[in-house]
PDB file of N, CA, C and O in Angstrom:
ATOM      1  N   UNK A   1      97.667  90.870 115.271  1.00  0.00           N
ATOM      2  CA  UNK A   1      98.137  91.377 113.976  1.00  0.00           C
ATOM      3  C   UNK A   1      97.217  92.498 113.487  1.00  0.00           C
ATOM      4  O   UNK A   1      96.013  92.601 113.720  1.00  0.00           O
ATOM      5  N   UNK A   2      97.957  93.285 112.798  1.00  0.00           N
ATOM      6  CA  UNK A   2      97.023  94.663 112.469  1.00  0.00           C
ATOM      7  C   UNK A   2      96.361  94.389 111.155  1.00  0.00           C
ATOM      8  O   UNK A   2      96.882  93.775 110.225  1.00  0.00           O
ATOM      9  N   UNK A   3      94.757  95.081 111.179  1.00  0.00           N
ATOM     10  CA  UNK A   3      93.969  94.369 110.177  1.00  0.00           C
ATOM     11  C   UNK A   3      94.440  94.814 108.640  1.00  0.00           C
ATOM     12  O   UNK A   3      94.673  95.964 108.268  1.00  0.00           O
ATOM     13  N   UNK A   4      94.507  93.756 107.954  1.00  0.00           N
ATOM     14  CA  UNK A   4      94.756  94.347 106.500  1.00  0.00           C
ATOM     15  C   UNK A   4      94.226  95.669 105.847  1.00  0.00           C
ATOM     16  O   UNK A   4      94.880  96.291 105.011  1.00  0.00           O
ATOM     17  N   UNK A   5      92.913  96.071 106.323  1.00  0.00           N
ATOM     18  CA  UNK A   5      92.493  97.216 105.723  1.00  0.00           C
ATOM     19  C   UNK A   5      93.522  98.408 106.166  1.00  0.00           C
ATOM     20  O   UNK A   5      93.859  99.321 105.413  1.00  0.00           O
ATOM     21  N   UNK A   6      93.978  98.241 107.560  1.00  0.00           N
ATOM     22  CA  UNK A   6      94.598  99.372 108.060  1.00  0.00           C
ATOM     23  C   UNK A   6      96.008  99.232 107.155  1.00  0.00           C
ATOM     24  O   UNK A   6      96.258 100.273 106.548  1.00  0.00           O
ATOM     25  N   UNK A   7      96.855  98.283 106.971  1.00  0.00           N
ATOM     26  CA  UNK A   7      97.744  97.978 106.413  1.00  0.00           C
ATOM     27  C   UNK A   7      97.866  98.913 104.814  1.00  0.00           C
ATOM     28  O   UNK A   7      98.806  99.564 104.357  1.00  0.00           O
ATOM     29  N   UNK A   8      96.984  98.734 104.461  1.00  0.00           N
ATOM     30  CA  UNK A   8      96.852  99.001 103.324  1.00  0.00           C
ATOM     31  C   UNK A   8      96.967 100.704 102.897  1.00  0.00           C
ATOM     32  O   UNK A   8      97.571 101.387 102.070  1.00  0.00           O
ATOM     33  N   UNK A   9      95.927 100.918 104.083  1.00  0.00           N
ATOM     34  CA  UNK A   9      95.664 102.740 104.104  1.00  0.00           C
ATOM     35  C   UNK A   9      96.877 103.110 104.346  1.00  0.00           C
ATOM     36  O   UNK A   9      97.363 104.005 103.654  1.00  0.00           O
ATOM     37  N   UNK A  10      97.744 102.414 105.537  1.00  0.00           N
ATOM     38  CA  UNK A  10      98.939 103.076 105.710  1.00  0.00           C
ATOM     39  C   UNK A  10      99.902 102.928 104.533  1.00  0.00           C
ATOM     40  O   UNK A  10     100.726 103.824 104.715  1.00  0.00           O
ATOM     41  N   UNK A  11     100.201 102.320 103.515  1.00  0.00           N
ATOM     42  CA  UNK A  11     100.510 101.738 102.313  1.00  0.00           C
ATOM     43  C   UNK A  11     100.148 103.557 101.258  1.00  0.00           C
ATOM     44  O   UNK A  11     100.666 104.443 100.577  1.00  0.00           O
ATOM     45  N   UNK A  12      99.021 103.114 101.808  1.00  0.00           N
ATOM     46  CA  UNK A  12      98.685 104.484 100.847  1.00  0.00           C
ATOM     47  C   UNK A  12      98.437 106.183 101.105  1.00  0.00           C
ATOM     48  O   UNK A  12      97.942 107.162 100.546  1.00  0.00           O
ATOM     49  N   UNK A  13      99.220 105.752 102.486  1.00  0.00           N
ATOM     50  CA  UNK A  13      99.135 107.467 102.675  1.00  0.00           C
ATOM     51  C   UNK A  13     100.440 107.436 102.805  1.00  0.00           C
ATOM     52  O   UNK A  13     100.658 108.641 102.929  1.00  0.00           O
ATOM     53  N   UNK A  14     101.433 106.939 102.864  1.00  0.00           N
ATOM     54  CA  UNK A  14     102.898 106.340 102.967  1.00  0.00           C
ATOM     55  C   UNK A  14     103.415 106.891 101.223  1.00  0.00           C
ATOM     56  O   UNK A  14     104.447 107.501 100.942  1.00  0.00           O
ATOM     57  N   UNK A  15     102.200 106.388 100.165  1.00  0.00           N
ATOM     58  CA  UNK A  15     102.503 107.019  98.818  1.00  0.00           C
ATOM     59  C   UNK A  15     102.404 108.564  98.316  1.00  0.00           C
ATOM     60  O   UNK A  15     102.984 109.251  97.476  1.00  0.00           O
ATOM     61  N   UNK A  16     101.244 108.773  99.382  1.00  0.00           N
ATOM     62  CA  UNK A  16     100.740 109.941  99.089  1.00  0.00           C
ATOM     63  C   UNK A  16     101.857 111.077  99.728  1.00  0.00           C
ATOM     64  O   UNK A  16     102.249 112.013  99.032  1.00  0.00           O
ATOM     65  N   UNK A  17     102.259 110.904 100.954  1.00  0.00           N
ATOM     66  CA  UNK A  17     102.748 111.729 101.939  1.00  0.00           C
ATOM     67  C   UNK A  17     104.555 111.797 101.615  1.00  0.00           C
ATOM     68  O   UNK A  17     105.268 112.801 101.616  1.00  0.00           O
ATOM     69  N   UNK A  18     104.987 110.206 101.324  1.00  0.00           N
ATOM     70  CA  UNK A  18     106.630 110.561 100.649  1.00  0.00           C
ATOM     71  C   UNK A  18     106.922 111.311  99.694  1.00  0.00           C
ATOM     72  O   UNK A  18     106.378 111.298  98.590  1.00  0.00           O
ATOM     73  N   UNK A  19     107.987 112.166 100.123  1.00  0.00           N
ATOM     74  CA  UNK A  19     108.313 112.937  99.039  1.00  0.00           C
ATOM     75  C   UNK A  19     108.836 112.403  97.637  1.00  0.00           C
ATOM     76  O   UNK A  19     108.698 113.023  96.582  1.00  0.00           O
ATOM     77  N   UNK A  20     109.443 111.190  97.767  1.00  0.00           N
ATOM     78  CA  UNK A  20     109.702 110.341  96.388  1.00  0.00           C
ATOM     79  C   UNK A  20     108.804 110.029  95.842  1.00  0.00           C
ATOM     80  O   UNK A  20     109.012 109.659  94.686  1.00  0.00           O
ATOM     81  N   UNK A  21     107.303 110.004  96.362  1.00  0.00           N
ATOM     82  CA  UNK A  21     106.144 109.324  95.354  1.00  0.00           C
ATOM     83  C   UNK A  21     105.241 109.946  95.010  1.00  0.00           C
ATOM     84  O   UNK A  21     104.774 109.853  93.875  1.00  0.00           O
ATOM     85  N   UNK A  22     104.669 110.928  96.152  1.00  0.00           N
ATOM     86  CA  UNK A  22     103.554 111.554  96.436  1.00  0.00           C
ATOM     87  C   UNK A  22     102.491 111.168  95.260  1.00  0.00           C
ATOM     88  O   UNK A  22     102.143 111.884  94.321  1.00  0.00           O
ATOM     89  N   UNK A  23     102.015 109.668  95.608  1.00  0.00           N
ATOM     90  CA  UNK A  23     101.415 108.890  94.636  1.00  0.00           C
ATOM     91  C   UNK A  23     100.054 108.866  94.675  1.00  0.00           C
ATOM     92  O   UNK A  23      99.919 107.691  95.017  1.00  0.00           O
ATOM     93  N   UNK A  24      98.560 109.434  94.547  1.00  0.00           N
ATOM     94  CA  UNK A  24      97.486 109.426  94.850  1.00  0.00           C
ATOM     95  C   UNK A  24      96.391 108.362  94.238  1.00  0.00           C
ATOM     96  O   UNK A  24      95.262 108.038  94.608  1.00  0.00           O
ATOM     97  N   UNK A  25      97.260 107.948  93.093  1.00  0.00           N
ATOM     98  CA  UNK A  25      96.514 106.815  92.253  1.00  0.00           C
ATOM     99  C   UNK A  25      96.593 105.285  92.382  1.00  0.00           C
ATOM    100  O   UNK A  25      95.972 104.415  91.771  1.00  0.00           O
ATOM    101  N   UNK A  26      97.622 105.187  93.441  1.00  0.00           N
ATOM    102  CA  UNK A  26      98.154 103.436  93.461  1.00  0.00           C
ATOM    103  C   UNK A  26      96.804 103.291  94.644  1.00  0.00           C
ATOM    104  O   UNK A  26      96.412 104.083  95.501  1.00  0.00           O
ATOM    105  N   UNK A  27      96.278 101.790  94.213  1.00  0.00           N
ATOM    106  CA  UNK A  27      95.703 101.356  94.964  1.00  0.00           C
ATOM    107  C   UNK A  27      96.658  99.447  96.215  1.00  0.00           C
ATOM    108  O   UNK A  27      97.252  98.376  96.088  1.00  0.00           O
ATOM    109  N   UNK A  28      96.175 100.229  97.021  1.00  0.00           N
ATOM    110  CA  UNK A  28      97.042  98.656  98.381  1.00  0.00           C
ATOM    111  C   UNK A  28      96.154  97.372  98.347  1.00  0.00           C
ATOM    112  O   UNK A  28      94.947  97.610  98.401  1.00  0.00           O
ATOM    113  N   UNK A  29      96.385  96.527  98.297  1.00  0.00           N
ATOM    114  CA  UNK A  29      95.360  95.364  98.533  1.00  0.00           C
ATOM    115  C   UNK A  29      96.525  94.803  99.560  1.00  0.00           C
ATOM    116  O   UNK A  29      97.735  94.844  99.334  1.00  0.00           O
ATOM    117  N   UNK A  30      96.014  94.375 100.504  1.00  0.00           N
ATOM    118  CA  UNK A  30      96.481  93.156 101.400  1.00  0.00           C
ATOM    119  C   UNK A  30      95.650  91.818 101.893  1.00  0.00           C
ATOM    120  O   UNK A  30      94.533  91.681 102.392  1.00  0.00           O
ATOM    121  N   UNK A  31      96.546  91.023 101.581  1.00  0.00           N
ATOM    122  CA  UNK A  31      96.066  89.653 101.882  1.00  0.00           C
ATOM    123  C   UNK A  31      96.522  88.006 102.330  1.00  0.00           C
ATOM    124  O   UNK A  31      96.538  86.984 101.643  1.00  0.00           O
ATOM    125  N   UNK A  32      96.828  88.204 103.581  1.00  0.00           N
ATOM    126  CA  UNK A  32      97.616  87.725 104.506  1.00  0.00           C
ATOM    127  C   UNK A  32      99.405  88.462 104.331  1.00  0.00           C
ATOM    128  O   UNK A  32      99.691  89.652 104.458  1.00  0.00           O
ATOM    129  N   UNK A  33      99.898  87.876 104.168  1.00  0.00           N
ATOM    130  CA  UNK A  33     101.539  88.495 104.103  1.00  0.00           C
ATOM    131  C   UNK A  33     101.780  89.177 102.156  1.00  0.00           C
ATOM    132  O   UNK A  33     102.727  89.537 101.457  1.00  0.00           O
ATOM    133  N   UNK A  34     100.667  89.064 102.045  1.00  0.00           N
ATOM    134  CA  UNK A  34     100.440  89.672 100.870  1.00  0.00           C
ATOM    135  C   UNK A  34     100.182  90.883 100.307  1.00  0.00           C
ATOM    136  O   UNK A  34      99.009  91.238 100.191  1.00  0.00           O
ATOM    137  N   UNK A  35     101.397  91.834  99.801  1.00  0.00           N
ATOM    138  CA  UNK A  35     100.977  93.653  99.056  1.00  0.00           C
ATOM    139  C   UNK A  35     100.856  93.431  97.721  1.00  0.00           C
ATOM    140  O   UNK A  35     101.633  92.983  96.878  1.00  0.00           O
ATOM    141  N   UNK A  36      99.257  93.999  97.671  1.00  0.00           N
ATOM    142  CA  UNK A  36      99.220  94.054  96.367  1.00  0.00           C
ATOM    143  C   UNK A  36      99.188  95.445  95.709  1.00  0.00           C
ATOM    144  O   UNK A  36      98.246  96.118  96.128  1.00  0.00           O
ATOM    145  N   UNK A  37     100.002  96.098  94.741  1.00  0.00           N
ATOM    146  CA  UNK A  37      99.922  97.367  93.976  1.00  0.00           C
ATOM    147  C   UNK A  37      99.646  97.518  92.713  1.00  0.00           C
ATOM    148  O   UNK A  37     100.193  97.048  91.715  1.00  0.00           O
ATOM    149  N   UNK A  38      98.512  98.399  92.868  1.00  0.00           N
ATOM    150  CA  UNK A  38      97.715  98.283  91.587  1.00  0.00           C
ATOM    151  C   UNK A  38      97.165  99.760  91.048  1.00  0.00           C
ATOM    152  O   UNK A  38      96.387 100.484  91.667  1.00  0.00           O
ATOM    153  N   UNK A  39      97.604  99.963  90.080  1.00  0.00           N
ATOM    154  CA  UNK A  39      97.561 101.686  88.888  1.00  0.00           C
ATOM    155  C   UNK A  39      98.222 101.612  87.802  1.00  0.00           C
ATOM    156  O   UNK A  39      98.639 100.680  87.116  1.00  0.00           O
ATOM    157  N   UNK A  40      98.265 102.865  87.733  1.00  0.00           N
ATOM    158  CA  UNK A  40      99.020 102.981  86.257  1.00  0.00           C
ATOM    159  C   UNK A  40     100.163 103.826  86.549  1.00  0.00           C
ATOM    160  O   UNK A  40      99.819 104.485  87.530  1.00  0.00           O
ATOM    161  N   UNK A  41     101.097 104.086  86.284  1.00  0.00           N
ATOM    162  CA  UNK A  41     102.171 105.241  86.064  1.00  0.00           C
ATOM    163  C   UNK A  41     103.007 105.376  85.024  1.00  0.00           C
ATOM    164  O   UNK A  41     103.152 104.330  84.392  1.00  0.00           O
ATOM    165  N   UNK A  42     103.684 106.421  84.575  1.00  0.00           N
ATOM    166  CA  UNK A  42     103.968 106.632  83.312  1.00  0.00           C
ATOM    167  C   UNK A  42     105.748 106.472  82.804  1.00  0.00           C
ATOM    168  O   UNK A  42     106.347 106.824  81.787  1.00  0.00           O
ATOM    169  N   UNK A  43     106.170 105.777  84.052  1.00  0.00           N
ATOM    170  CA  UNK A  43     107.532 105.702  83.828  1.00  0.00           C
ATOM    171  C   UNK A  43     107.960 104.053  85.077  1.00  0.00           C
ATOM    172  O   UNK A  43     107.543 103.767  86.199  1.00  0.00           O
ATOM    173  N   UNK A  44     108.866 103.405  84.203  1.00  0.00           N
ATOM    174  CA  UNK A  44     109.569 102.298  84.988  1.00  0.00           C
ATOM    175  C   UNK A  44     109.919 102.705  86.563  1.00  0.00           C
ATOM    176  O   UNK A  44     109.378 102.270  87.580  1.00  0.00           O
ATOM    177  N   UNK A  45     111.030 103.708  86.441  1.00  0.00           N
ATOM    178  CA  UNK A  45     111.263 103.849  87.459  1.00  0.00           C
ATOM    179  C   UNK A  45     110.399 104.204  88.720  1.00  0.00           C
ATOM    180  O   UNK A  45     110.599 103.759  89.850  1.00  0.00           O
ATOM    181  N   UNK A  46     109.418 105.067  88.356  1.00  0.00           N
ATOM    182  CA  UNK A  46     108.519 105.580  89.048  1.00  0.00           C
ATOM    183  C   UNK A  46     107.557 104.292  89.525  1.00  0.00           C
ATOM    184  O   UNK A  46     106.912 104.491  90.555  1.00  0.00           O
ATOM    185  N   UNK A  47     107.421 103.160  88.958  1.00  0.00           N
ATOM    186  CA  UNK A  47     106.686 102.027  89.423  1.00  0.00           C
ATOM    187  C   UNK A  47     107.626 101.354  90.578  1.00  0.00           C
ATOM    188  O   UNK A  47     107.091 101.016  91.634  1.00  0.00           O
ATOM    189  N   UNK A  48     109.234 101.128  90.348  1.00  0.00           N
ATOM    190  CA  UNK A  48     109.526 100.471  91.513  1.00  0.00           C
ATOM    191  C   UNK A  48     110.234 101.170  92.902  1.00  0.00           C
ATOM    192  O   UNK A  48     110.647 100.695  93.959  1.00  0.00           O
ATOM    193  N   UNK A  49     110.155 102.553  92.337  1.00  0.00           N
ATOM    194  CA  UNK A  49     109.976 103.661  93.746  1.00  0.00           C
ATOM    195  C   UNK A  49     108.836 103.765  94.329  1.00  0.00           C
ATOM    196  O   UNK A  49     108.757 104.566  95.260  1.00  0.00           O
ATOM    197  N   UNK A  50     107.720 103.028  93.961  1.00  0.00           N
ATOM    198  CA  UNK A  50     106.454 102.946  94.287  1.00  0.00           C
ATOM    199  C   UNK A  50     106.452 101.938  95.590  1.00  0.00           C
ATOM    200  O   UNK A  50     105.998 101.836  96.730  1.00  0.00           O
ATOM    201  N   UNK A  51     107.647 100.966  94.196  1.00  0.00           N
ATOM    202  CA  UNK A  51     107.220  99.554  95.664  1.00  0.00           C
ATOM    203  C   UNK A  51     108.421  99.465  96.430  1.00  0.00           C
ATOM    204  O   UNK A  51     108.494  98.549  97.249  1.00  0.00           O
ATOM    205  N   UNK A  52     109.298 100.196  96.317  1.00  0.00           N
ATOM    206  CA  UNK A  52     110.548 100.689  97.715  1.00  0.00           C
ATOM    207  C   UNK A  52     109.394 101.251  98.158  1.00  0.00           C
ATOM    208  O   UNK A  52     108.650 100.477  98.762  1.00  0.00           O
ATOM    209  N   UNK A  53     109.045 102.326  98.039  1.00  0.00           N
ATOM    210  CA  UNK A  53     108.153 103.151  99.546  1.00  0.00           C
ATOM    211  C   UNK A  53     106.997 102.028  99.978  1.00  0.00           C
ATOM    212  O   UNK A  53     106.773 101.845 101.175  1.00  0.00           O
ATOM    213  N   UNK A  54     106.294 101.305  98.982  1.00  0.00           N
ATOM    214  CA  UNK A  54     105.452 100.253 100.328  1.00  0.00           C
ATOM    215  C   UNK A  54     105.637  99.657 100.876  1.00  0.00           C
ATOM    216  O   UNK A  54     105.172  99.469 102.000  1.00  0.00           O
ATOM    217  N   UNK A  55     106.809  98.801 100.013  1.00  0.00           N
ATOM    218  CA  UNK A  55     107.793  97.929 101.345  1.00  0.00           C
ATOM    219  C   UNK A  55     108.267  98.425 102.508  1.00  0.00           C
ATOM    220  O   UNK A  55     108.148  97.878 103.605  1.00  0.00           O
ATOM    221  N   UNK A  56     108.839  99.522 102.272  1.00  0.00           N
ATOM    222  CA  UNK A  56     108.774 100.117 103.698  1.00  0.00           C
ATOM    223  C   UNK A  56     107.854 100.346 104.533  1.00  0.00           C
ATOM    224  O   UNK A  56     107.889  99.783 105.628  1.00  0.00           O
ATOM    225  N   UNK A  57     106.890 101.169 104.223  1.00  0.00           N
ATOM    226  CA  UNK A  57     105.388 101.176 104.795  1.00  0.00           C
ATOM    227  C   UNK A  57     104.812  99.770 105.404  1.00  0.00           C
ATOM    228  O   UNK A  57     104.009  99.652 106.329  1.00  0.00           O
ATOM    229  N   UNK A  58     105.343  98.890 104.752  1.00  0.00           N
ATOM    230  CA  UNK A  58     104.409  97.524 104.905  1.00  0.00           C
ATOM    231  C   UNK A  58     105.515  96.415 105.201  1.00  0.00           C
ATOM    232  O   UNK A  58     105.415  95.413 104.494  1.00  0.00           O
ATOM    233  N   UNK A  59     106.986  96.434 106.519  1.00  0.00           N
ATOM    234  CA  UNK A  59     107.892  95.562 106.639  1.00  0.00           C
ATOM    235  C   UNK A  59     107.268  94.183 106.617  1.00  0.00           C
ATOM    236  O   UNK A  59     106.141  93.952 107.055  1.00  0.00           O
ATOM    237  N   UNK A  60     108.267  93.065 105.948  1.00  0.00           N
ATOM    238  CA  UNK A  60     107.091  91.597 106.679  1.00  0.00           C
ATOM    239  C   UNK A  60     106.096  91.720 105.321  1.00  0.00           C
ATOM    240  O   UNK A  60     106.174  90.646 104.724  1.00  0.00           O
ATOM    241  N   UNK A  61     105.420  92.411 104.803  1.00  0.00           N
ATOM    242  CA  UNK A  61     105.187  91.565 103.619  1.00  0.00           C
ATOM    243  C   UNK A  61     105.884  91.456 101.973  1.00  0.00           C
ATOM    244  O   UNK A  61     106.932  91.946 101.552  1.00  0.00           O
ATOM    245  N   UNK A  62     104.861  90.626 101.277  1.00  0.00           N
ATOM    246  CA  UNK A  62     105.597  89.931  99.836  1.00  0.00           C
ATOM    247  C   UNK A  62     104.936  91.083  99.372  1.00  0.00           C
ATOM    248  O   UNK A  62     103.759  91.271  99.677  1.00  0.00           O
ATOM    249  N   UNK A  63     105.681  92.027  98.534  1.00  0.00           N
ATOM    250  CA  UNK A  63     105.453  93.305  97.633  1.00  0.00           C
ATOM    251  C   UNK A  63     104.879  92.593  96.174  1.00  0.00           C
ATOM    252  O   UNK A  63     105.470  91.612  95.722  1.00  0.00           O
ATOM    253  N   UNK A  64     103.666  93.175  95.470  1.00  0.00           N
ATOM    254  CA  UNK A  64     103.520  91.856  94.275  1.00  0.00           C
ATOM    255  C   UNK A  64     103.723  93.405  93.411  1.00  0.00           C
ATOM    256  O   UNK A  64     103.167  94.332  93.999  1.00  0.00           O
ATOM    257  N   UNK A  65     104.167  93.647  92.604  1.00  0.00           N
ATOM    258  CA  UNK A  65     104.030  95.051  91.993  1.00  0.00           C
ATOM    259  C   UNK A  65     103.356  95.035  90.504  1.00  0.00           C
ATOM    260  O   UNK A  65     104.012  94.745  89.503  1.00  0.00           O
ATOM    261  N   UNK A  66     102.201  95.322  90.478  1.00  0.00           N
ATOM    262  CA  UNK A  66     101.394  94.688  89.526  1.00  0.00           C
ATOM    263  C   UNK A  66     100.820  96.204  88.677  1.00  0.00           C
ATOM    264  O   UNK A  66      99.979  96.141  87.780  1.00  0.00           O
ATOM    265  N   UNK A  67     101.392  97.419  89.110  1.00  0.00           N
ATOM    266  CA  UNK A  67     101.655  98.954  88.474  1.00  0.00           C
ATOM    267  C   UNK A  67     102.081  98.962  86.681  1.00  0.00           C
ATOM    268  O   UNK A  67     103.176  98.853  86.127  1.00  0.00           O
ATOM    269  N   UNK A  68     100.749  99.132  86.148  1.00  0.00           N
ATOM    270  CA  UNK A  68     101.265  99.038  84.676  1.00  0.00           C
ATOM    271  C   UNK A  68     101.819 100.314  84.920  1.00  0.00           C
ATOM    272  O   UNK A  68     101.415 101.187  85.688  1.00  0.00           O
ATOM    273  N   UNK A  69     103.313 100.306  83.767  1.00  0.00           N
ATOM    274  CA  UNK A  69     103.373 101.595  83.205  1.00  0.00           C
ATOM    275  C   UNK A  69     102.777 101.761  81.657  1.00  0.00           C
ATOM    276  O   UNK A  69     102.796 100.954  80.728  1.00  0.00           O
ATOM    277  N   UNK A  70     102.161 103.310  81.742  1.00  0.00           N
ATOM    278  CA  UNK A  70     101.897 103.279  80.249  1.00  0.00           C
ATOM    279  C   UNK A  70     102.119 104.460  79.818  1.00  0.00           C
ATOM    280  O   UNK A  70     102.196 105.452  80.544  1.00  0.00           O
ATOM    281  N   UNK A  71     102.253 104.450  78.477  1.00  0.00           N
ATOM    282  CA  UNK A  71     103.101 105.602  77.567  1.00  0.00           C
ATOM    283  C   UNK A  71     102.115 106.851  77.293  1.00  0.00           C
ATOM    284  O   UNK A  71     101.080 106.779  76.629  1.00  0.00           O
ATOM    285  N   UNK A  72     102.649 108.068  77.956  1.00  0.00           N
ATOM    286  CA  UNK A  72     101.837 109.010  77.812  1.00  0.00           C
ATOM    287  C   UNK A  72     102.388 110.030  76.872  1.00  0.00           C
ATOM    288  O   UNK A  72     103.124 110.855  77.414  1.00  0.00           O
ATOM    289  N   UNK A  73     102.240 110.134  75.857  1.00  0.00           N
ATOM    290  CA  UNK A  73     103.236 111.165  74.697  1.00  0.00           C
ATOM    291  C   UNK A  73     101.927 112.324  74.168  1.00  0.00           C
ATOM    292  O   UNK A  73     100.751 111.983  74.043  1.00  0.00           O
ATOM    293  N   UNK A  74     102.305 113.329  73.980  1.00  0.00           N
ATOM    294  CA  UNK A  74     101.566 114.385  73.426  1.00  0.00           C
ATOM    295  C   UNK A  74     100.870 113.970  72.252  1.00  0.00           C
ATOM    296  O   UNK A  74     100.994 113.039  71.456  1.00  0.00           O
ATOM    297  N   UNK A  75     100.165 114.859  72.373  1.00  0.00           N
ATOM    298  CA  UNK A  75      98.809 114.561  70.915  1.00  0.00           C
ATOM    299  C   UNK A  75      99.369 114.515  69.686  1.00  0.00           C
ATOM    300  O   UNK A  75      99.919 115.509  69.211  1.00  0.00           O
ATOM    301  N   UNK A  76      99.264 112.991  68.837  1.00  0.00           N
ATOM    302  CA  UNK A  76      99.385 113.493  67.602  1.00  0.00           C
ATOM    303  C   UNK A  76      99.153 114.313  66.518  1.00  0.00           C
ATOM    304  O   UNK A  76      99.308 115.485  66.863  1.00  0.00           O
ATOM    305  N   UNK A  77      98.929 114.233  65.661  1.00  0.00           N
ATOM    306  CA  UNK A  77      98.217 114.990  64.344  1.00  0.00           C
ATOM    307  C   UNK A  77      96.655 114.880  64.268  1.00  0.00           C
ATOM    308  O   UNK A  77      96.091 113.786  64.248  1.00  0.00           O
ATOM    309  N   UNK A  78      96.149 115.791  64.236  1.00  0.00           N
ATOM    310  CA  UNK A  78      94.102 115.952  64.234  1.00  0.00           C
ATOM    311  C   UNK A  78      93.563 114.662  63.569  1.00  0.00           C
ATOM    312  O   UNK A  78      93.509 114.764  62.343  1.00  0.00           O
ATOM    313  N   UNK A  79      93.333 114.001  63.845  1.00  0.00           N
ATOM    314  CA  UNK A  79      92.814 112.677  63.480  1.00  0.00           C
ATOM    315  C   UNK A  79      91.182 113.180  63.180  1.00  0.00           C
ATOM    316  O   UNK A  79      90.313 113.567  63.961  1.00  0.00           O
ATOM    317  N   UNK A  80      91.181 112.913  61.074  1.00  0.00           N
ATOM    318  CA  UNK A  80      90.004 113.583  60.157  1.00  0.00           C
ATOM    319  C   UNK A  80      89.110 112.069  60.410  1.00  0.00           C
ATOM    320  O   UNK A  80      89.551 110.922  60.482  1.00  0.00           O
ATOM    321  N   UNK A  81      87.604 112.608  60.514  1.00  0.00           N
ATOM    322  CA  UNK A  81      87.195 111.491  60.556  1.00  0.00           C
ATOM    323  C   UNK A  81      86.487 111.683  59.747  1.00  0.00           C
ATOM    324  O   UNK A  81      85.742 110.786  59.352  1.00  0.00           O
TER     325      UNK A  81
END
């Protein structure tokens, strides 16, 4: 069986290199039949196009998708302190 570390890299150059993700911030954890995905991104969808492309990258394992999204909106008003 191929070692988890390798699993993982391929996981993450699989994000980096698809044209649907070209994702540089998700981090892979593997651990036994176990993907773990872990970052931030700024939209729903964009989190579970994350974990279509590792599942692919990574056939045979349990995808855990653990990718917060969080809300990135332009600067409010000058906050006087």
């Amino acid at each position: 069986m191929e070692a988890p570390q390798y699993i993982a890299a391929r996981v993450q150059s699989a994000l980096a290199e698809d044209e649907r993700t070209t994702e540089l911030g998700i981090r892979a954890d593997v651990r036994g039949d176990q993907l773990y995905l872990r970052g931030q991104v700024t939209a729903a969808e964009r989190r579970d196009l994350i974990a279509e492309v590792a599942g692919e990258a990574a056939p045979g394992l349990v995808v855990h998708n653990e990718i917060d999204v969080v809300d990135v909106r332009e600067p409010g008003k000058e906050e006087k302190l």
